[in-house]
C-alpha positions in Angstrom: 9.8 37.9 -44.0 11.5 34.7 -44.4 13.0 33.0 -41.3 17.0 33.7 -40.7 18.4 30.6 -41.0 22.4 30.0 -39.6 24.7 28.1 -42.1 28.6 26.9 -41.3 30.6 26.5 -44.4 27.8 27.4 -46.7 25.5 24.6 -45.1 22.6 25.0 -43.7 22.3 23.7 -40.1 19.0 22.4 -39.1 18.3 22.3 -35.4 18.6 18.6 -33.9 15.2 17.4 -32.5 16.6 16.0 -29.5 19.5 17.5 -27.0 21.5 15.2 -24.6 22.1 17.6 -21.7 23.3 15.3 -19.1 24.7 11.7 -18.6 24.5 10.3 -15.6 25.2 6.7 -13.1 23.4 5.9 -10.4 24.2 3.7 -7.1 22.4 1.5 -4.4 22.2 2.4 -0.8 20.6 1.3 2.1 17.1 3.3 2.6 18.1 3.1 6.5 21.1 5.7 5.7 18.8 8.7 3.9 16.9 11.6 4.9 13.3 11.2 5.5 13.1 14.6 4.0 14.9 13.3 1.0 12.5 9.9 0.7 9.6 12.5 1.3 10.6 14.4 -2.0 11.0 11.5 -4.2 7.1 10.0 -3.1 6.1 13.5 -3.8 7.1 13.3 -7.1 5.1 10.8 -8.6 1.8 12.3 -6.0 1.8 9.3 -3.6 0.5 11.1 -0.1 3.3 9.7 2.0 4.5 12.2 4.6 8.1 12.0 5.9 6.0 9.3 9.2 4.9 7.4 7.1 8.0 6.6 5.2 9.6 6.1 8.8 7.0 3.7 9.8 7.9 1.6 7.3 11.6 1.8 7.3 10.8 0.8 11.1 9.2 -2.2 9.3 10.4 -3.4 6.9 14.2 -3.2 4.7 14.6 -1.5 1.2 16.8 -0.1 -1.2 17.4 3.5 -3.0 18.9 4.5 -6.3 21.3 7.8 -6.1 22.6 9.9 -8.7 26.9 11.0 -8.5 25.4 14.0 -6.4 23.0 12.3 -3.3 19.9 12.6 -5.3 17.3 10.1 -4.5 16.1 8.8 -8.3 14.2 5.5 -7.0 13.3 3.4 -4.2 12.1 -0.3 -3.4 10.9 -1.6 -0.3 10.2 -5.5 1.2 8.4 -7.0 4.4 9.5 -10.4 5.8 6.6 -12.4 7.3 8.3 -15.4 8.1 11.0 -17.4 6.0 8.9 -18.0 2.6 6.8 -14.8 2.1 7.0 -11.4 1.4 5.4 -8.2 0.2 7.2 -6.1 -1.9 6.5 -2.0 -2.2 7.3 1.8 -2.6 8.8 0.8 -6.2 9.1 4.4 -7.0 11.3 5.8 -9.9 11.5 9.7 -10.4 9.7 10.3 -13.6 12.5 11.7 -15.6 14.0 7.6 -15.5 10.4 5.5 -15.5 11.5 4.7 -19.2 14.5 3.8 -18.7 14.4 0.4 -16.6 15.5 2.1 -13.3 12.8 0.6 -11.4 13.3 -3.2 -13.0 17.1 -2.3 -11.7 15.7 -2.1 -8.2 13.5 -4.8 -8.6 16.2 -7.0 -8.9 18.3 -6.1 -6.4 15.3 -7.0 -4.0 15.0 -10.4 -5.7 18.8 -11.0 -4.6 17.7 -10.5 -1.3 14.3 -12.4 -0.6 15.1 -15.3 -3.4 12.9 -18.3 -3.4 10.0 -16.8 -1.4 6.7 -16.2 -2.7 6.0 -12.3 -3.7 2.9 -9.8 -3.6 2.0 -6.7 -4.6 0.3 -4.2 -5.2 0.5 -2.6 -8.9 -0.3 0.8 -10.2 -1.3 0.9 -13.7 2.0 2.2 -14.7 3.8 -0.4 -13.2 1.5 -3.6 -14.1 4.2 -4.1 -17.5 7.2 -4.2 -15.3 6.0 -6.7 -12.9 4.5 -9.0 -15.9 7.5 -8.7 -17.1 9.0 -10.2 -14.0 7.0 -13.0 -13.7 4.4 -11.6 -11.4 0.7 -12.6 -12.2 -2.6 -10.7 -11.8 -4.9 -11.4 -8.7 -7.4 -9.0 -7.9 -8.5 -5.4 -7.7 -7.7 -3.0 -5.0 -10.6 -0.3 -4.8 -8.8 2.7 -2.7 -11.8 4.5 -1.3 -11.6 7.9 0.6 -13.2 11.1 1.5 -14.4 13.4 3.8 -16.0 10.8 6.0 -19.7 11.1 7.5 -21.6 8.2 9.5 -24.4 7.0 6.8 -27.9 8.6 7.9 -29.5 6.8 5.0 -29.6 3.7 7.3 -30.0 2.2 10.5 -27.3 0.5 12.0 -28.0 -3.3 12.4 -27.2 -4.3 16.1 -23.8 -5.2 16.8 -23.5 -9.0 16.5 -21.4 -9.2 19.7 -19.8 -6.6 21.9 -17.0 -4.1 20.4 -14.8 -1.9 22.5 -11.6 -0.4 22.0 -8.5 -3.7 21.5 -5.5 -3.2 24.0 -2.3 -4.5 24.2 -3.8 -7.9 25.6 -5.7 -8.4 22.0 -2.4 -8.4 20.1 -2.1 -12.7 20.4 -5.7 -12.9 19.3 -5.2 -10.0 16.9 -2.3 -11.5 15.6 -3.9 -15.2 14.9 -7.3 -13.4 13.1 -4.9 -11.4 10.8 -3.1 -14.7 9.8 -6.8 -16.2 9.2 -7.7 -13.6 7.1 -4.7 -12.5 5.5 -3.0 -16.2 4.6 0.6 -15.5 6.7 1.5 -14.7 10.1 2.3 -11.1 10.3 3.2 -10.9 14.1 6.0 -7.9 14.0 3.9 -6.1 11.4 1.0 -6.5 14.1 2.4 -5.1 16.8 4.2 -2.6 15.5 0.4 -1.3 13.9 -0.8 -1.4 17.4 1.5 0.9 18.3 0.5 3.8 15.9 -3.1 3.1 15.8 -6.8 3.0 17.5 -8.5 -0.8 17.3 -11.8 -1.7 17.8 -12.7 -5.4 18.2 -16.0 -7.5 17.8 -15.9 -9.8 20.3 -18.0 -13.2 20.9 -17.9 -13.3 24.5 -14.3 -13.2 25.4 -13.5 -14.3 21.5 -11.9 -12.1 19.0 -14.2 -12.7 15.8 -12.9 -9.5 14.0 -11.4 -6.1 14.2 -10.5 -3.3 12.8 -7.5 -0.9 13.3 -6.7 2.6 11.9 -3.7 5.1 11.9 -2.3 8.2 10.8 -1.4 8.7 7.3 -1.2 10.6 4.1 -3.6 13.5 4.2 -5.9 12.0 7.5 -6.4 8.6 8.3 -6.4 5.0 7.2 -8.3 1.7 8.4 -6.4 -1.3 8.1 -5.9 -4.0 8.4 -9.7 -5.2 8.6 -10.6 -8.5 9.5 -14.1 -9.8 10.0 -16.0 -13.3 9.3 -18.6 -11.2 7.2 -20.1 -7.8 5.8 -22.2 -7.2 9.0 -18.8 -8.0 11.2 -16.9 -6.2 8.6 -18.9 -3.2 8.7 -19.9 -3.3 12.5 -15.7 -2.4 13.1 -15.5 0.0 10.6 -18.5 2.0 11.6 -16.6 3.6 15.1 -13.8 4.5 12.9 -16.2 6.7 10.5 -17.6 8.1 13.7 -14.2 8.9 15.4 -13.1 10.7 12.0 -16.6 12.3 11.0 -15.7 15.5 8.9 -12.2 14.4 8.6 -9.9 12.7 5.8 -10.6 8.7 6.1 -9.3 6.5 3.6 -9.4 2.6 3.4 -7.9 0.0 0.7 -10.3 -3.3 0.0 -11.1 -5.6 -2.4 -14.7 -5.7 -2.1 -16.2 -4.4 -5.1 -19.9 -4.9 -3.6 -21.9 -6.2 -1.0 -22.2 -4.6 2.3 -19.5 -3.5 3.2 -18.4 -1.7 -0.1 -21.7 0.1 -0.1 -21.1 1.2 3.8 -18.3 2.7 1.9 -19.8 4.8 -0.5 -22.6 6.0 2.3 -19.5 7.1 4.5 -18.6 9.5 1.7 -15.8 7.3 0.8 -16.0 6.6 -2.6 -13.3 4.6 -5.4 -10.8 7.4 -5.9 -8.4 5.2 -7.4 -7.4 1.3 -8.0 -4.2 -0.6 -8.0 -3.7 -4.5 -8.9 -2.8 -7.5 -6.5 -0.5 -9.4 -8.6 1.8 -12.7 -7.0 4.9 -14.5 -7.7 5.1 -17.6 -6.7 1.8 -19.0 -4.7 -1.3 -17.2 -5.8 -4.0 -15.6 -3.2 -6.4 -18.8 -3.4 -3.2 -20.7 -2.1 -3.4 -18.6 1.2 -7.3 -18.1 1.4 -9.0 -19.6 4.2 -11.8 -22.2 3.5 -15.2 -21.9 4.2 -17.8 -19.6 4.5 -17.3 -18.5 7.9 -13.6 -18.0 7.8 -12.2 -14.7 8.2 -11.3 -12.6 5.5 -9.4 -9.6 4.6 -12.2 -6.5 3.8 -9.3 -3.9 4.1 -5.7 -4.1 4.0 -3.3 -2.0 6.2 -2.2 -0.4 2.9 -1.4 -0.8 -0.5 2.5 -1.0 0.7 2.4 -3.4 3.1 -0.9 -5.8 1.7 
């Protein structure tokens, strides 16, 4: 039987193959002024793990923007972190995906740009995103290797002895904490420091009474994450992270690093933490070897505090 086929005025009417349904504008607003519940729905959207806390925590830290449609809907959001008068990180550039084609997200982009002008820029791209922010001007640094699991203390080796003494940082280790993070990281973060310590469990490595490296870890997503994580080298590196793995044996761990081997990326994989994912540093304006310490024994970054905040 041959298909019935509808005709007006003795023409045949083939079906369109596309149907505009709906037209719509959308508008800025403050993040500060929406529902957490609201912000919540939109990271859900694209799969991002960030419960309604954590989007607090970082309204609590840092200033952003979100796109709304003529009925409240939240369609997109951008975020920035101030360290200081000339640098800044830049994140949760999210666009729901019925509008990640059609420039949504470069809209928000340049609305933070009006804000922070002339400072220098980072962060961290998913591969989705790596064409918008080339197109902006921002330029590849290095990889971010998210690692997580269901964490277990390695058996398969025996823990070299602690070179110094480690115990649990306190509110009088925020100074020192505060100066290794800037060593390591390339900018003074001191309000980003403190407001960490407030939501999280540090250990320390300590040199007699010196801070040499540390290591702090928080609630978020689906368990836990470590970071920041400071430390002079792999052994220091993975002497702070150890307690961690301990303190969250059995449970969901995660940590963000760009170490892509040596010790402390194979302590990693032996905690049951393997590469689950990676994003890409990118910079605009001063690149990461403008900020990186010099010398061997200088501290460096093994772990951000996340991908968001660097």
């Amino acid at each position: 039987m041959s298909p019935v086929r509808q005709s007006f005025r003795g023409k045949e009417l083939k079906p369109s193959e596309s149907l505009k349904i709906d037209a719509f504008s959308m508008r800025i607003a403050d993040i500060e002024g929406v529902e957490l519940d609201r912000l919540h729905a939109l990271s859900l959207s694209v799969g991002w793990p960030h419960r309604a806390e954590d989007w607090q925590f970082l309204r609590e830290t840092g200033h952003g923007f979100v796109a709304l449609d003529e009925i409240g809907r939240v369609l997109g959001s951008a975020m920035w972190f101030e360290h200081g008068p000339d640098f800044a990180t830049v994140g949760m550039v999210i666009t729901s995906p019925r509008l990640q084609t059609l420039g949504a997200a470069q809209w928000l982009m340049q609305r933070v740009f009006d804000k922070i002008p002339q400072r220098d820029l980072r962060l961290n791209a998913t591969r989705a995103a790596r064409r918008l922010y080339l197109s902006l001007d921002f330029q590849p640094e290095k990889t971010v290797y998210q690692c997580q699991g269901i964490a277990r203390v390695p058996t398969t080796e025996s823990p070299a002895e602690a070179p110094g003494d480690i115990r649990i940082l306190d509110a009088s280790d925020i100074p020192a904490t505060i100066a290794l993070d800037a060593a390591g990281f390339g900018v003074k973060r001191p309000a980003l420091i403190e407001r960490l310590f407030a939501h999280s469990v540090g250990y320390g490595l300590f040199d007699g009474n010196k801070l040499t490296a540390f290591a702090l870890c928080r609630p978020f997503g689906r368990g836990h994450v470590v970071g920041p994580v400071v430390a002079e080298s792999d052994a220091d590196a993975v002497a702070i992270l150890r307690p961690h793995v301990a303190d969250h044996s059995g449970t969901f761990l995660r940590v963000d690093t760009h170490m892509d081997s040596g010790e402390f990326a194979a302590f990693l994989s032996h905690a049951a933490m393997p590469v689950f994912d990676t994003v890409l540093t990118m910079s605009l304006g001063k690149r990461l070897a403008d900020f990186a310490a010099r010398g061997e024994a200088s501290p460096k970054t093994y772990a951000l505090a996340s991908q968001t905040l660097g």
